[in-house]
HTML snippet that shows the backbone in 3Dmol.js (N, CA, C, O; Angstrom):
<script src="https://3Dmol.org/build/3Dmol-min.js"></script>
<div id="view" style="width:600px;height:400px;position:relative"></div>
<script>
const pdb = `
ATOM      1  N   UNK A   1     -68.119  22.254 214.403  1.00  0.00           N
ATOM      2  CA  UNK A   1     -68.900  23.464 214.338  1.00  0.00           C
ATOM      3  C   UNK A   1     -70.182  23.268 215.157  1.00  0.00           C
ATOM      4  O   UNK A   1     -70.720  22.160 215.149  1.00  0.00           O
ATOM      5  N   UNK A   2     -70.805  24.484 216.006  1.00  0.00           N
ATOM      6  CA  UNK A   2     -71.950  24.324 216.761  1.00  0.00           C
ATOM      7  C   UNK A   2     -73.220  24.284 216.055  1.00  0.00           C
ATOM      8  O   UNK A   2     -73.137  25.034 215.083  1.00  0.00           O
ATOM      9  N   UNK A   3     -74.340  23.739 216.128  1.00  0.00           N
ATOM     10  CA  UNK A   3     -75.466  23.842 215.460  1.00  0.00           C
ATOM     11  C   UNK A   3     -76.010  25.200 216.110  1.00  0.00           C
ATOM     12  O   UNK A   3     -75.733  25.645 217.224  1.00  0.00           O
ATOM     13  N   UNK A   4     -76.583  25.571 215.450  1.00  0.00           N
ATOM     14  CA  UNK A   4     -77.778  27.134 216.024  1.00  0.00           C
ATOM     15  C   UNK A   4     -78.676  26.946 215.758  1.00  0.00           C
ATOM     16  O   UNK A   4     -78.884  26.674 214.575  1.00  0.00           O
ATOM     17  N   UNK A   5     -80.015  26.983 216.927  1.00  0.00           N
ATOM     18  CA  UNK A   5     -81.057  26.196 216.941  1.00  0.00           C
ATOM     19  C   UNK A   5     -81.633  27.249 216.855  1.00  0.00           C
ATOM     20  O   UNK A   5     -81.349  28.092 217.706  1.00  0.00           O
ATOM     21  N   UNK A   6     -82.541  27.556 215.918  1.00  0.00           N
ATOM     22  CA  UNK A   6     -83.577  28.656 215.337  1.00  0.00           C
ATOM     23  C   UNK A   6     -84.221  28.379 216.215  1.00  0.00           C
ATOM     24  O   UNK A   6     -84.158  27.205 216.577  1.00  0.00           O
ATOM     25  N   UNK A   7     -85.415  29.612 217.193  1.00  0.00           N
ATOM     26  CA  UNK A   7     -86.047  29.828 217.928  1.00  0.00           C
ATOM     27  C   UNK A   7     -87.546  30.612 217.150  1.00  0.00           C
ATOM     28  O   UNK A   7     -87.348  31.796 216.880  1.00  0.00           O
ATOM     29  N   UNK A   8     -88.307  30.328 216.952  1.00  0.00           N
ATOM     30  CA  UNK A   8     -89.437  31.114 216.243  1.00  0.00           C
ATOM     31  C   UNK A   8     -89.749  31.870 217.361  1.00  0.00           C
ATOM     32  O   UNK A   8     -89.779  31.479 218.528  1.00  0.00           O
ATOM     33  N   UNK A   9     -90.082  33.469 216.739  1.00  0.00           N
ATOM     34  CA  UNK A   9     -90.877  33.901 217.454  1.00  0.00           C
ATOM     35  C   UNK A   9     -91.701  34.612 216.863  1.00  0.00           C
ATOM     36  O   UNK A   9     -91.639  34.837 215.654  1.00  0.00           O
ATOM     37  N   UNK A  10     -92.942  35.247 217.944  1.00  0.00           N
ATOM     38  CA  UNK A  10     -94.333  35.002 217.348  1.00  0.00           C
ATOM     39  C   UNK A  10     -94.652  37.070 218.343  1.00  0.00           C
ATOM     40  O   UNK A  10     -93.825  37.668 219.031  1.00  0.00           O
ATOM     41  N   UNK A  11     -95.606  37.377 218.099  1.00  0.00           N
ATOM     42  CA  UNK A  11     -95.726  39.041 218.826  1.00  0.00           C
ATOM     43  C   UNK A  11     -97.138  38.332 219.540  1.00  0.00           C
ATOM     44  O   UNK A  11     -97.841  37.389 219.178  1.00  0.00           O
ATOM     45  N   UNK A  12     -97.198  39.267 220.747  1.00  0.00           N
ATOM     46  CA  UNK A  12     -98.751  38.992 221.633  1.00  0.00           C
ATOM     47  C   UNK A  12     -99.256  39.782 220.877  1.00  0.00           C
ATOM     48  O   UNK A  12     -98.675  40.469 220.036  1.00  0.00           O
ATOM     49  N   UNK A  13    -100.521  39.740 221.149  1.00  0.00           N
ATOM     50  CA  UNK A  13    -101.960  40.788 220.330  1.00  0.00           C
ATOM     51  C   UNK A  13    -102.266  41.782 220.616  1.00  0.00           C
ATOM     52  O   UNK A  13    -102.844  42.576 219.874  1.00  0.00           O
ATOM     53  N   UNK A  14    -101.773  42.074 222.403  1.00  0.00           N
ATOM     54  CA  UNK A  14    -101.999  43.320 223.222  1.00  0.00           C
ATOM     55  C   UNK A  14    -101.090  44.273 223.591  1.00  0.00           C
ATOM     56  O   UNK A  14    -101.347  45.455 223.823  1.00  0.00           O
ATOM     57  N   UNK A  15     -99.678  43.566 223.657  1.00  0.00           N
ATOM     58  CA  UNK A  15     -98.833  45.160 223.435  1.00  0.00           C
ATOM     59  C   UNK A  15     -97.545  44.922 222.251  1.00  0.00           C
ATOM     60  O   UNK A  15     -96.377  45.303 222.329  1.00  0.00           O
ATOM     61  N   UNK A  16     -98.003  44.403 221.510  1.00  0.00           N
ATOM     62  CA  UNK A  16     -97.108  43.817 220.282  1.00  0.00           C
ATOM     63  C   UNK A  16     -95.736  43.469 220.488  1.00  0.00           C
ATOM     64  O   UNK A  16     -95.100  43.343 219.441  1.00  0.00           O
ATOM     65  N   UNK A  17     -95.157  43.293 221.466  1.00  0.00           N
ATOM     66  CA  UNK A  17     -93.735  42.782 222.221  1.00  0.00           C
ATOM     67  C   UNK A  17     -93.883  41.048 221.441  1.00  0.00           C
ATOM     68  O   UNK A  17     -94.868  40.311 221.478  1.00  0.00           O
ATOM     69  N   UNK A  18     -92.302  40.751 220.665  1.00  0.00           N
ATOM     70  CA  UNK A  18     -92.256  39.997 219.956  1.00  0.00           C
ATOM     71  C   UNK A  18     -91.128  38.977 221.168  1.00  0.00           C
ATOM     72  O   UNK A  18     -89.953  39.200 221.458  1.00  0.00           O
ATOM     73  N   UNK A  19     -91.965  37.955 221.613  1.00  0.00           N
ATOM     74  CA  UNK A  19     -90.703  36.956 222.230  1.00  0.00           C
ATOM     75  C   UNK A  19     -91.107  35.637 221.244  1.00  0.00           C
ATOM     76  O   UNK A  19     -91.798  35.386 220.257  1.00  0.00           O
ATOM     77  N   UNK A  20     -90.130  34.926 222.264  1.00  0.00           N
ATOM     78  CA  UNK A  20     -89.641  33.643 221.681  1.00  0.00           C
ATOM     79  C   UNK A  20     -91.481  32.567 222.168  1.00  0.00           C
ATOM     80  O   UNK A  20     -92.148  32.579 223.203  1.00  0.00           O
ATOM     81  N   UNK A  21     -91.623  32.009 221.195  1.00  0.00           N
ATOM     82  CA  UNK A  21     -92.984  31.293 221.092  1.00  0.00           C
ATOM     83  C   UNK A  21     -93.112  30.527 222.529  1.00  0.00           C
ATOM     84  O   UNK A  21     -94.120  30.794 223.183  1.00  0.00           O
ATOM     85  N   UNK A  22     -92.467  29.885 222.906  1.00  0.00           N
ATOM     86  CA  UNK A  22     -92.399  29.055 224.233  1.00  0.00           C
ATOM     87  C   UNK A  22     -92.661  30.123 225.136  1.00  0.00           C
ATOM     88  O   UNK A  22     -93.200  29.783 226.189  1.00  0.00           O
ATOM     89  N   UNK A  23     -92.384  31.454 224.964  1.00  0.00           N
ATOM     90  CA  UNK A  23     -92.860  31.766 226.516  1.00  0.00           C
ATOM     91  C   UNK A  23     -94.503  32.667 226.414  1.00  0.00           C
ATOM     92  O   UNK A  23     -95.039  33.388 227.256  1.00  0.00           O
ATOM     93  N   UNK A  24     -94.924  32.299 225.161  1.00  0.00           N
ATOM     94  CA  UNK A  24     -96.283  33.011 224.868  1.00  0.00           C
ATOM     95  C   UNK A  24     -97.532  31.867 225.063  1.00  0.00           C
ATOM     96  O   UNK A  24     -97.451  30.722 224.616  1.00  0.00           O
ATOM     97  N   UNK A  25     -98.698  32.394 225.812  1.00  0.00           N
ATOM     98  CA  UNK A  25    -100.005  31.439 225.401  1.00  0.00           C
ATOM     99  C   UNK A  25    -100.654  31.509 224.487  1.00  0.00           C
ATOM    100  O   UNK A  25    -101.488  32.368 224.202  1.00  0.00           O
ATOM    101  N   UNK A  26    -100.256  30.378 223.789  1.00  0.00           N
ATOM    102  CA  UNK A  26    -101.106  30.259 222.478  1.00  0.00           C
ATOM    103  C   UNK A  26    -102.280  29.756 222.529  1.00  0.00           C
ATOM    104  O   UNK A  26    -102.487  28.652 223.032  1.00  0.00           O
ATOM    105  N   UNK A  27    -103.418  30.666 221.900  1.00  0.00           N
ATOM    106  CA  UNK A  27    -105.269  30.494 222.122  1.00  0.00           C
ATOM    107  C   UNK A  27    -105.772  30.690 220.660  1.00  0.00           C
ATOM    108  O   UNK A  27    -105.056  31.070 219.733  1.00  0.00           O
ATOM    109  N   UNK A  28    -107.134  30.373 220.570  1.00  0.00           N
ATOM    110  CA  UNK A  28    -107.356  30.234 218.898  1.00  0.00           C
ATOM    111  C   UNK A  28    -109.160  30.527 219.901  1.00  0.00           C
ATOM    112  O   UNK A  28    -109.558  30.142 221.001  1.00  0.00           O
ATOM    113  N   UNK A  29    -109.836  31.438 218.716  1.00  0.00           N
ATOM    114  CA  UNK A  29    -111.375  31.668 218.278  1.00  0.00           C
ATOM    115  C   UNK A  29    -112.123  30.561 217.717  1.00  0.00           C
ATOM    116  O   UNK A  29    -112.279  30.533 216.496  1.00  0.00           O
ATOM    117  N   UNK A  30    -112.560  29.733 218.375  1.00  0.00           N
ATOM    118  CA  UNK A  30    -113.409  29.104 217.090  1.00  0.00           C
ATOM    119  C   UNK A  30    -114.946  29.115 217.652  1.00  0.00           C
ATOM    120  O   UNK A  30    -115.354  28.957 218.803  1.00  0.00           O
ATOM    121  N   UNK A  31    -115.716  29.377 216.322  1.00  0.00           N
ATOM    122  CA  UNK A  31    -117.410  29.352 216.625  1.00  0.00           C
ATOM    123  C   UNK A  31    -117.661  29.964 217.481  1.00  0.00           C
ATOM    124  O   UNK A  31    -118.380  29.333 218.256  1.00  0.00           O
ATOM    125  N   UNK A  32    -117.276  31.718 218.057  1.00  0.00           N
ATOM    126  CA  UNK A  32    -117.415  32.105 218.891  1.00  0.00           C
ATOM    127  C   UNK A  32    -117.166  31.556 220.676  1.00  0.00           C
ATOM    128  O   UNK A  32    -117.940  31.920 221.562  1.00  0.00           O
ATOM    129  N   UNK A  33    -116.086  30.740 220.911  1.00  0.00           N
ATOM    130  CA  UNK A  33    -115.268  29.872 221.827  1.00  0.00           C
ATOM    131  C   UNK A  33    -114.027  30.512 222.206  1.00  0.00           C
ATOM    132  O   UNK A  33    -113.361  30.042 221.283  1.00  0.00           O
ATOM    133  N   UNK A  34    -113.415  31.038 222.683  1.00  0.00           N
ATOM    134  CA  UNK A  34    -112.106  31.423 222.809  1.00  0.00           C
ATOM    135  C   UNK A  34    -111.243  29.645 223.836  1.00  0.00           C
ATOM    136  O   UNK A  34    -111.362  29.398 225.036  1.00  0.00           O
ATOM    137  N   UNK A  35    -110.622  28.954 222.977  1.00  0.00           N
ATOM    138  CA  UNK A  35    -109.663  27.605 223.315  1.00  0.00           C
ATOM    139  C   UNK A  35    -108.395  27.626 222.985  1.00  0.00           C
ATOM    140  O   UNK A  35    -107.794  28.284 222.135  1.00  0.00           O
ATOM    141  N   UNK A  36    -107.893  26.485 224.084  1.00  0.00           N
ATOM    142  CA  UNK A  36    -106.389  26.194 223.848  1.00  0.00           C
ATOM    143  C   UNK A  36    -106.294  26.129 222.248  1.00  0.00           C
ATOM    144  O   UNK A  36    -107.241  26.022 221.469  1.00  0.00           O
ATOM    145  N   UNK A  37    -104.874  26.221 221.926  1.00  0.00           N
ATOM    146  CA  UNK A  37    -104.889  26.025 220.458  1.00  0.00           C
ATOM    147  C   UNK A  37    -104.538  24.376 220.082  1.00  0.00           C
ATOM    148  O   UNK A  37    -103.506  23.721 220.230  1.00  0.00           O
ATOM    149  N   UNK A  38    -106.072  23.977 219.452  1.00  0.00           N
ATOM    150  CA  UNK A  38    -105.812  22.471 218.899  1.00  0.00           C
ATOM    151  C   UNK A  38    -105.474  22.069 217.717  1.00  0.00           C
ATOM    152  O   UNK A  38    -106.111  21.280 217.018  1.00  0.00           O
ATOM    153  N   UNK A  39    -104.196  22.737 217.390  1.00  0.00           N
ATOM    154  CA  UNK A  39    -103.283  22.341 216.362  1.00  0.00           C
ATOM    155  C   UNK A  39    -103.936  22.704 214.854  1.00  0.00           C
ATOM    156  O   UNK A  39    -103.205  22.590 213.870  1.00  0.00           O
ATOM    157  N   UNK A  40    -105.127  23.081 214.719  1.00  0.00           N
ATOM    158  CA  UNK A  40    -105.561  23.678 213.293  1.00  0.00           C
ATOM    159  C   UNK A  40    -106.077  24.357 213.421  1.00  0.00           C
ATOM    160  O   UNK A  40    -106.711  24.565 214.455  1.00  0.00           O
ATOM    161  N   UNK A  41    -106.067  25.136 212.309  1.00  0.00           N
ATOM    162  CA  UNK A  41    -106.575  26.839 212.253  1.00  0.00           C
ATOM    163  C   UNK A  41    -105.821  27.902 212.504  1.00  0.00           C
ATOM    164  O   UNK A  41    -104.595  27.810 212.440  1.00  0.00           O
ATOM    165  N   UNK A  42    -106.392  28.968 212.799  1.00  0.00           N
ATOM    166  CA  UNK A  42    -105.785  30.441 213.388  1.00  0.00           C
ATOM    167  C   UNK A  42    -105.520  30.665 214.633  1.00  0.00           C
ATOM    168  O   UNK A  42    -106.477  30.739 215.403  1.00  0.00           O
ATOM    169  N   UNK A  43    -104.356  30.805 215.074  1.00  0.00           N
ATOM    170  CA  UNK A  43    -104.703  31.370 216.435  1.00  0.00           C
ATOM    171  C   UNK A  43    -103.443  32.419 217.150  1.00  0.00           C
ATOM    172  O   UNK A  43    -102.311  32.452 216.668  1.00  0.00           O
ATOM    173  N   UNK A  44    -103.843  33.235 218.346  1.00  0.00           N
ATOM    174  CA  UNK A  44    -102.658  34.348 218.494  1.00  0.00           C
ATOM    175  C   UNK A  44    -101.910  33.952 219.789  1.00  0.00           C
ATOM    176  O   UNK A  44    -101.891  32.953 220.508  1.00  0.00           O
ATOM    177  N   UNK A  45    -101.426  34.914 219.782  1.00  0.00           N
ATOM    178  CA  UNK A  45    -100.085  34.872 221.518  1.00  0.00           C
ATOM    179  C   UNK A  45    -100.533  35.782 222.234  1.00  0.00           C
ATOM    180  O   UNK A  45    -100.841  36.826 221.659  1.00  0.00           O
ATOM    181  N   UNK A  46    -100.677  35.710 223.387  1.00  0.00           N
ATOM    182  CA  UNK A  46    -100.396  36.235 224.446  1.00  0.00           C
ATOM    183  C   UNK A  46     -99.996  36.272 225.444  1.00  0.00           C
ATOM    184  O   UNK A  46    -100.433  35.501 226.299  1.00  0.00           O
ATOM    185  N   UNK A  47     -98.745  37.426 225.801  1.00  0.00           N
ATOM    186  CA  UNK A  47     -97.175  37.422 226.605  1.00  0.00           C
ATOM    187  C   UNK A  47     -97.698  37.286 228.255  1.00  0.00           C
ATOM    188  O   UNK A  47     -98.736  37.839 228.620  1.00  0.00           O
ATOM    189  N   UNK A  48     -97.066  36.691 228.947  1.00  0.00           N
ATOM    190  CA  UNK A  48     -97.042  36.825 230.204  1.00  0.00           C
ATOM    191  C   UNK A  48     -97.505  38.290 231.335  1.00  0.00           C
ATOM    192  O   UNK A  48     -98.201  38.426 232.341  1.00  0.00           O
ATOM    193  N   UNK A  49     -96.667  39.173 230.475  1.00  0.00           N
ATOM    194  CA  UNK A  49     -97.039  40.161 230.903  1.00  0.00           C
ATOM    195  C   UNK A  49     -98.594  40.717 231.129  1.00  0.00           C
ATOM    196  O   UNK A  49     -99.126  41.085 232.177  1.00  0.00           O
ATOM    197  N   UNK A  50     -99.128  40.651 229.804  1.00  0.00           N
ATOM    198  CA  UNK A  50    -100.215  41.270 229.722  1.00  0.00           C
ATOM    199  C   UNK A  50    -101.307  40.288 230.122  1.00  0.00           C
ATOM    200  O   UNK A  50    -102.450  40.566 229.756  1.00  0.00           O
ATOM    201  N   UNK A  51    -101.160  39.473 230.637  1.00  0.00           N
ATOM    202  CA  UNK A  51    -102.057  38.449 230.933  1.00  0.00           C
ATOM    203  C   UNK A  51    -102.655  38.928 232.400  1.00  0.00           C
ATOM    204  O   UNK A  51    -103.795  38.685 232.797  1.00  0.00           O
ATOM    205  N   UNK A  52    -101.538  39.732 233.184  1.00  0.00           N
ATOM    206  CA  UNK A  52    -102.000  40.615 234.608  1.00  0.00           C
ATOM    207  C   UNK A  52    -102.804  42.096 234.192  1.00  0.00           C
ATOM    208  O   UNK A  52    -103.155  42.961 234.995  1.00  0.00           O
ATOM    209  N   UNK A  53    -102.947  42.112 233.003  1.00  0.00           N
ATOM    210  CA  UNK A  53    -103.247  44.032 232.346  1.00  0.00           C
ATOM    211  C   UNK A  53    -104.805  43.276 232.193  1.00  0.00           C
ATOM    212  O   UNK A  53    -104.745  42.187 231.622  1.00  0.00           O
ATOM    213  N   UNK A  54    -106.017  43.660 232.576  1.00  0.00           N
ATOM    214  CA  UNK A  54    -106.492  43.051 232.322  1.00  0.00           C
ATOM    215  C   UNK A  54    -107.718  43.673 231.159  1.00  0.00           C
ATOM    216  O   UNK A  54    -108.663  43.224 230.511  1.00  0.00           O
ATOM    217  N   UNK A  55    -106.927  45.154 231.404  1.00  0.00           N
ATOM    218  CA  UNK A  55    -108.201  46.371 230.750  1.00  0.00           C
ATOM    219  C   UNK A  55    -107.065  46.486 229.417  1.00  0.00           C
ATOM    220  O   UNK A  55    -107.624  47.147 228.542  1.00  0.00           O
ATOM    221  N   UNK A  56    -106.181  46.222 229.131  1.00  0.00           N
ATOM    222  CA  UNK A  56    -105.647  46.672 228.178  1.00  0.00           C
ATOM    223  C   UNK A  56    -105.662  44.754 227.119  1.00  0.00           C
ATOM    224  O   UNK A  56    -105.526  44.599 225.905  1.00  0.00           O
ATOM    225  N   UNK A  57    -105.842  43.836 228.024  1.00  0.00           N
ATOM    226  CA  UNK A  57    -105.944  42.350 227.364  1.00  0.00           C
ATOM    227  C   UNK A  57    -107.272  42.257 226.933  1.00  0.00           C
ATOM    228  O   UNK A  57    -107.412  41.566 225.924  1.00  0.00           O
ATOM    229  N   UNK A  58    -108.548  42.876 227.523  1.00  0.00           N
ATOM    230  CA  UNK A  58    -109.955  42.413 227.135  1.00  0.00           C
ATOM    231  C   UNK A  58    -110.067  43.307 225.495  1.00  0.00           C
ATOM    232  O   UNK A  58    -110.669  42.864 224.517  1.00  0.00           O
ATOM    233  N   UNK A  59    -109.323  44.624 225.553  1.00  0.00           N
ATOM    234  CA  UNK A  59    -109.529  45.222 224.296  1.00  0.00           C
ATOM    235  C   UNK A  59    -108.633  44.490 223.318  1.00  0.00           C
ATOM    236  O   UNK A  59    -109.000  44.516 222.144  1.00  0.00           O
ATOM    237  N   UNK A  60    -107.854  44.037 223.525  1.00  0.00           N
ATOM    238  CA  UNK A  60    -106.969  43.332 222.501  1.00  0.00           C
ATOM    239  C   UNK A  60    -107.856  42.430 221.846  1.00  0.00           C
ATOM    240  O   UNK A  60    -108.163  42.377 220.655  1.00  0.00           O
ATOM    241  N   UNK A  61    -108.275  41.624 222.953  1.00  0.00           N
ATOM    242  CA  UNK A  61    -108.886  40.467 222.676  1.00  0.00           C
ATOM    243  C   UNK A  61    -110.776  40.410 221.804  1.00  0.00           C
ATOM    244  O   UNK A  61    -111.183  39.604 220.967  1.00  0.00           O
ATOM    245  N   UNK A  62    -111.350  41.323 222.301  1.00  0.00           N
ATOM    246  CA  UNK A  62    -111.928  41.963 221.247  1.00  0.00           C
ATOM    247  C   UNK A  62    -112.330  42.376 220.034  1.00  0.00           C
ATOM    248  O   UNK A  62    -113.302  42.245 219.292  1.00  0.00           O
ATOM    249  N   UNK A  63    -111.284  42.916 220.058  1.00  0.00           N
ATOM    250  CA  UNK A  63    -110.107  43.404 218.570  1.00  0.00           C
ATOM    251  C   UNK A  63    -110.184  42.211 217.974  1.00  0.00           C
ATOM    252  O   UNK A  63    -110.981  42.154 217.037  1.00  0.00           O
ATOM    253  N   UNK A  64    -109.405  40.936 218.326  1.00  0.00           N
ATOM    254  CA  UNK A  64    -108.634  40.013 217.970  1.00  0.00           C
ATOM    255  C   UNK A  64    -110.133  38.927 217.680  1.00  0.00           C
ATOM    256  O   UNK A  64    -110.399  38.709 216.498  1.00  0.00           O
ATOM    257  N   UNK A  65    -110.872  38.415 218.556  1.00  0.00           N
ATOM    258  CA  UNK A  65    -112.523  37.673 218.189  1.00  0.00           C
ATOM    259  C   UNK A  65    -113.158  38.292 217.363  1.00  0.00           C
ATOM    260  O   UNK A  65    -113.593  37.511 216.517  1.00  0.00           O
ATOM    261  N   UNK A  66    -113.557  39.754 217.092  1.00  0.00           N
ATOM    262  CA  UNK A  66    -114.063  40.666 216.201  1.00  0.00           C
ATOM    263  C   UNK A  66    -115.500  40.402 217.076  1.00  0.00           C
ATOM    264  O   UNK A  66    -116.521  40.068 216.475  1.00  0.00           O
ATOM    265  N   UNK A  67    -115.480  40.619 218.833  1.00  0.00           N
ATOM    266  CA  UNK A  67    -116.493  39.745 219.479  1.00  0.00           C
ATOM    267  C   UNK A  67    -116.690  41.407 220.583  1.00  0.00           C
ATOM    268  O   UNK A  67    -115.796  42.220 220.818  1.00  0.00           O
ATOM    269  N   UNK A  68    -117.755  41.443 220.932  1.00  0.00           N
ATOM    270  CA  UNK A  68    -118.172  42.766 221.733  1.00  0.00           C
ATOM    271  C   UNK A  68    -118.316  42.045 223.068  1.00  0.00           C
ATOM    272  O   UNK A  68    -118.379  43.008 223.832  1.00  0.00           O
ATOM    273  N   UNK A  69    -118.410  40.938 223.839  1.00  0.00           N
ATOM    274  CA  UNK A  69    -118.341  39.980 224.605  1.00  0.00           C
ATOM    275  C   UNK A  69    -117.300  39.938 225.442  1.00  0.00           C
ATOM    276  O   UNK A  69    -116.508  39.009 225.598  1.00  0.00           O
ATOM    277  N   UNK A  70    -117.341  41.446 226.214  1.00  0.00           N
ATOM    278  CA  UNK A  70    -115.854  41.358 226.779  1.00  0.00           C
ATOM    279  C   UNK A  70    -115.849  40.637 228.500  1.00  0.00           C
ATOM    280  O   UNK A  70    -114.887  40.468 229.249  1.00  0.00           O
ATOM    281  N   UNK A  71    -117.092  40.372 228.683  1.00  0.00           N
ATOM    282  CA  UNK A  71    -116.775  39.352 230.001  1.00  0.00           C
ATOM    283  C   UNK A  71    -116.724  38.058 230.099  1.00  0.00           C
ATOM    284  O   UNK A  71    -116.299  37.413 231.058  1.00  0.00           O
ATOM    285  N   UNK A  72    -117.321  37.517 228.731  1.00  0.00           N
ATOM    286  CA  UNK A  72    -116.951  36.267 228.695  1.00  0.00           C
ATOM    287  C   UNK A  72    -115.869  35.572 227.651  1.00  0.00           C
ATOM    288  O   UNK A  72    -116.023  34.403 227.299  1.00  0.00           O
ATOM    289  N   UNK A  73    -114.788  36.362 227.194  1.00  0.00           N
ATOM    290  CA  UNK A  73    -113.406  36.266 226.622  1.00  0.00           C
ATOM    291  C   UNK A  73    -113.041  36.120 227.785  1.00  0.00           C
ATOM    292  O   UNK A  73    -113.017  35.024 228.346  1.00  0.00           O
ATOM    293  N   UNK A  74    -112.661  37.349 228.382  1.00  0.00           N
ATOM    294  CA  UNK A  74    -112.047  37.734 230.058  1.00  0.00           C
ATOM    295  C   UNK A  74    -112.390  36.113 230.778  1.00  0.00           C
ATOM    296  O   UNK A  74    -111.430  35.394 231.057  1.00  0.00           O
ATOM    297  N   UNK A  75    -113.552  35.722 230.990  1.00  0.00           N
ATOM    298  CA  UNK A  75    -113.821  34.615 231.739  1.00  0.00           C
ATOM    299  C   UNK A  75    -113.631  33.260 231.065  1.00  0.00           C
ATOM    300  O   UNK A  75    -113.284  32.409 231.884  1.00  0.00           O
ATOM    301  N   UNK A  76    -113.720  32.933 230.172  1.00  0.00           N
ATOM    302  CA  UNK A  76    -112.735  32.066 229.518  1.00  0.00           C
ATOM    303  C   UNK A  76    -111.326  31.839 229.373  1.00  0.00           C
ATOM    304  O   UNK A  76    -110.779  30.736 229.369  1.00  0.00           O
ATOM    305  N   UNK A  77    -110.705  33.104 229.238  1.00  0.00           N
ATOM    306  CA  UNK A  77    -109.060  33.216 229.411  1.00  0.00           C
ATOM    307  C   UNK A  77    -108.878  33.022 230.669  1.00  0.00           C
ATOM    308  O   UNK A  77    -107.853  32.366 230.856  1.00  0.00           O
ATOM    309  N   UNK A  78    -109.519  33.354 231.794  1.00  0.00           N
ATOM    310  CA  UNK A  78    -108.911  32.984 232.853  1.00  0.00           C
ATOM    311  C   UNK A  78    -109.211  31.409 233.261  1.00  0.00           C
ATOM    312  O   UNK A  78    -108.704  30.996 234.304  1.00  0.00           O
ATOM    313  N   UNK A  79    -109.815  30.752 232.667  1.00  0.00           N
ATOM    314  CA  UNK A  79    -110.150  29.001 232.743  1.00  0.00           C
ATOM    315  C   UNK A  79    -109.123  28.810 232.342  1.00  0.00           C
ATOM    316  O   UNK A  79    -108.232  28.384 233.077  1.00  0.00           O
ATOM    317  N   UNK A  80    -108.887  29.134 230.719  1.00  0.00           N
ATOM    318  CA  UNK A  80    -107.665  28.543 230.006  1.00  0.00           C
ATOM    319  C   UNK A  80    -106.168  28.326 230.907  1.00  0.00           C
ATOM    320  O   UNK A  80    -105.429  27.382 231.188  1.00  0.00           O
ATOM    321  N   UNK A  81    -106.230  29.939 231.187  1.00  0.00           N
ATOM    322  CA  UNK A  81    -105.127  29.759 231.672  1.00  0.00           C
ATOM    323  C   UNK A  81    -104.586  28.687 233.488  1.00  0.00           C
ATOM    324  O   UNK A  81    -103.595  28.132 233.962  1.00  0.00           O
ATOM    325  N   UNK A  82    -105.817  28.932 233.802  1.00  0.00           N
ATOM    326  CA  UNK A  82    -105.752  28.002 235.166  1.00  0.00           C
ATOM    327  C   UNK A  82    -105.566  26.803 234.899  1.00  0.00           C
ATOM    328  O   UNK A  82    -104.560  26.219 235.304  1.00  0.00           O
ATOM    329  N   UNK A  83    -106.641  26.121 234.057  1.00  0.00           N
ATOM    330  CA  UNK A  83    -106.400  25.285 233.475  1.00  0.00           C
ATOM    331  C   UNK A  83    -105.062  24.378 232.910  1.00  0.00           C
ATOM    332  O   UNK A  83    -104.978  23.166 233.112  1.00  0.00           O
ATOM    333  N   UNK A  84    -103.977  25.208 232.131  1.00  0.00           N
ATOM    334  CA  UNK A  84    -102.969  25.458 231.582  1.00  0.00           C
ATOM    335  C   UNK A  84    -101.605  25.409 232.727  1.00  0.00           C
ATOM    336  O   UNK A  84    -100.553  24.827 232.463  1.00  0.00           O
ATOM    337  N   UNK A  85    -101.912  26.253 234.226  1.00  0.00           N
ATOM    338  CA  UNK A  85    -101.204  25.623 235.043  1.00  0.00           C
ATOM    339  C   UNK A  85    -100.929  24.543 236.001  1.00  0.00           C
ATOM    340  O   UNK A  85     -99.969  24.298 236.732  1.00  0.00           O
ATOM    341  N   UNK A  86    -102.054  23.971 235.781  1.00  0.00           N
ATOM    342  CA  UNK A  86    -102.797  22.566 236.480  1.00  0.00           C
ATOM    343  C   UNK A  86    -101.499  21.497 235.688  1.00  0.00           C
ATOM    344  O   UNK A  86    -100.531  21.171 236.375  1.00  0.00           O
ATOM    345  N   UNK A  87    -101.560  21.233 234.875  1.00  0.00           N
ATOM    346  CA  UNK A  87    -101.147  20.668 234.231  1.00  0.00           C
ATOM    347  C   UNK A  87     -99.357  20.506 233.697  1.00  0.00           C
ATOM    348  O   UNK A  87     -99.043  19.692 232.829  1.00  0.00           O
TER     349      UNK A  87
END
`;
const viewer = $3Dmol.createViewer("view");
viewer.addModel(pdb, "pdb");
viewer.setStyle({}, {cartoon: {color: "spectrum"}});
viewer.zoomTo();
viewer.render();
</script>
């Protein structure tokens, strides 16, 4: 018999599209910081897609910090993520 390998999946924050966790960036709030997620605490997804939306990702993200600071989320996410392809 084949094993079936459960896939978690997780929804982005900005257009609620639910994929499979591996293809989402996972980021976490802390102390007013928007960071990679370092394995404790809270933190959300966000899909590939919306990572190019950039007026419909800063309100999500917003939303999501409970932070009025929408150029320096925006300018942090884009470190993260550069960052994130470096590697």
């Amino acid at each position: 018999m084949a094993k079936i390998f459960y896939q978690p999946t997780r929804m982005c924050i900005s257009c609620r599209v639910r994929e499979v966790q591996n293809n989402l960036l996972r980021v976490q709030y802390i102390d007013g910081l928007l960071e990679n997620f370092s394995g404790k605490g809270r933190s959300f997804y966000i899909c590939k897609d919306c990572l190019t939306q950039e007026k419909k990702l800063s309100k999500a993200l917003m939303r999501q910090c409970k932070s009025g600071e929408k150029d320096k989320l925006m300018n942090r996410l884009k470190e993260i993520i550069t960052d994130d392809r470096k590697s």
